[in-house]
C-alpha positions in Angstrom: 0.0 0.0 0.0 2.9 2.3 0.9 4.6 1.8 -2.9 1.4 2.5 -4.5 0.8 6.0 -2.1 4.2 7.1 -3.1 4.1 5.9 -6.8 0.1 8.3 -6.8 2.3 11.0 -5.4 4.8 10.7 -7.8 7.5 9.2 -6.8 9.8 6.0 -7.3 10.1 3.0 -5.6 12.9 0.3 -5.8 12.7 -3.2 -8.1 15.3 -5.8 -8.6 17.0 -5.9 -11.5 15.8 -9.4 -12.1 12.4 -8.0 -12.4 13.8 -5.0 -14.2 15.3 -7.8 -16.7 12.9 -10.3 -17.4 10.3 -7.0 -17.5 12.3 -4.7 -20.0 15.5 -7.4 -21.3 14.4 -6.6 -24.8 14.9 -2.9 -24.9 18.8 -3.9 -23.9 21.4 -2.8 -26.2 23.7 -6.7 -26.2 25.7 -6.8 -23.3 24.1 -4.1 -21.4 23.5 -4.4 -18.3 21.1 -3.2 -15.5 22.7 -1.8 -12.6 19.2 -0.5 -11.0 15.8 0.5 -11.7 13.1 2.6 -9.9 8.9 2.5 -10.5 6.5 5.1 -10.5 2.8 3.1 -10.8 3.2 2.1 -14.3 6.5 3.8 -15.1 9.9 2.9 -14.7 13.1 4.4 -15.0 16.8 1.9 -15.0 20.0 2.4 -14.8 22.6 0.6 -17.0 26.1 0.6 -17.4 25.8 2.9 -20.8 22.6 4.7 -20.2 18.9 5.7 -17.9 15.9 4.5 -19.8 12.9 5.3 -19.5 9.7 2.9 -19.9 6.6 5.4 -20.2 3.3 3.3 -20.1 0.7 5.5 -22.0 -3.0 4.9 -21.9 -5.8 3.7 -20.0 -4.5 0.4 -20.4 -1.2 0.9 -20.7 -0.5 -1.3 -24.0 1.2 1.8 -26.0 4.9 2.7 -24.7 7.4 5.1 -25.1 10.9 3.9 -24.2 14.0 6.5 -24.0 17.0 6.8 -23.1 20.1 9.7 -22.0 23.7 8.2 -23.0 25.3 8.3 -19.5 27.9 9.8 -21.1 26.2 13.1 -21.4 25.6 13.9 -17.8 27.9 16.4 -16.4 25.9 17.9 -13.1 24.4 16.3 -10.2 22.5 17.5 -7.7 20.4 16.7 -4.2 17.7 17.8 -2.8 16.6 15.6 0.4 13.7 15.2 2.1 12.8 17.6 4.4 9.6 18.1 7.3 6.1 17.6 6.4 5.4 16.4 2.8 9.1 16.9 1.2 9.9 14.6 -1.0 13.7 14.0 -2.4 15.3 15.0 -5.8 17.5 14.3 -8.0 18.3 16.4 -11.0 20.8 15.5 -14.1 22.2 17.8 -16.2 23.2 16.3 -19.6 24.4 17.2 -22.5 21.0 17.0 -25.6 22.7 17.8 -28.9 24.2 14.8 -30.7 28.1 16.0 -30.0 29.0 16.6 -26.6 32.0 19.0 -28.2 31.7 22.3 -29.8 30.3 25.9 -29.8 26.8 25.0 -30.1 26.3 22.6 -26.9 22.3 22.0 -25.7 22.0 20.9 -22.3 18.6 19.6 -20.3 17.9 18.7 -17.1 15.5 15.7 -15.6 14.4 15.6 -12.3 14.0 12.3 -10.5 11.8 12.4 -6.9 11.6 10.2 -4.6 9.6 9.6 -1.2 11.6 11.2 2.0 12.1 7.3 3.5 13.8 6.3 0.2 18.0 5.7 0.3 18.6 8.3 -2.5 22.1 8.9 -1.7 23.5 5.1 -3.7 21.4 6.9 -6.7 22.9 10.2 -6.1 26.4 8.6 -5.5 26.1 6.7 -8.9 25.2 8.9 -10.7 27.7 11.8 -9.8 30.4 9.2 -10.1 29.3 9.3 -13.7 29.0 13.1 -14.0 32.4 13.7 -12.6 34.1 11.2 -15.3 32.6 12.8 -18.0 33.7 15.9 -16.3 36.9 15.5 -16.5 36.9 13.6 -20.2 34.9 16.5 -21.4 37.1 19.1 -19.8 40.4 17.4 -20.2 
């Protein structure tokens, strides 16, 4: 019941990435793998060793669905916002690089913002993905 409050309210829960596999295997690139994965009621979002995607359930029954990705290559900022009193909930937001060359004088950037309920561990999430934002730091900036 908890999972189900928080995924109404908008934000994710954890799944195994044996779920996350034997749910989503075939939108893999071959030898990807799943590092972890998060729900949101009929959404989901993973994490992989080359990229997030997203799995976007649309419709009332939820047949149609949009799948995308960001290269995790193209993420250069990290930040966190935790949970605070009353109804906070925490955030992450990515900054990554949108335009097909991550080099040059025309550069377009977006951002996505990730929440989660206040009980959930974000800092593993956080600590991943900064990890990944830092490298490409330095490669980009190097």
């Amino acid at each position: 019941m908890a999972n189900l409050f928080s995924g109404l309210l908008g934000n994710y829960s954890d799944v195994s990435v044996q779920e996350l596999g034997s749910q989503y295997g075939q939108y893999l690139m071959p030898n990807e793998q799943i590092q972890m994965g998060f729900k949101l009621v009929r959404d989901t979002f993973m994490i992989t060793d080359e990229r997030l995607i997203f799995i976007d359930h649309q419709g009332v029954t939820g047949r149609k669905t949009r799948v995308a990705s960001i290269p995790l290559s193209s993420i250069f900022e990290v930040t966190l916002e935790t949970g605070g009193t009353g109804f906070d909930d925490s955030e992450i937001t990515i900054t990554y690089i949108s335009s097909p060359y991550h080099k040059g004088s025309s550069i377009q950037q977006s951002t996505y913002k990730f929440e989660f309920g206040k009980k959930f561990n974000v800092q593993p999430v956080y600590v991943a993905l900064l990890t990944v934002a830092h490298h490409n730091h330095k490669r980009l900036n190097g």
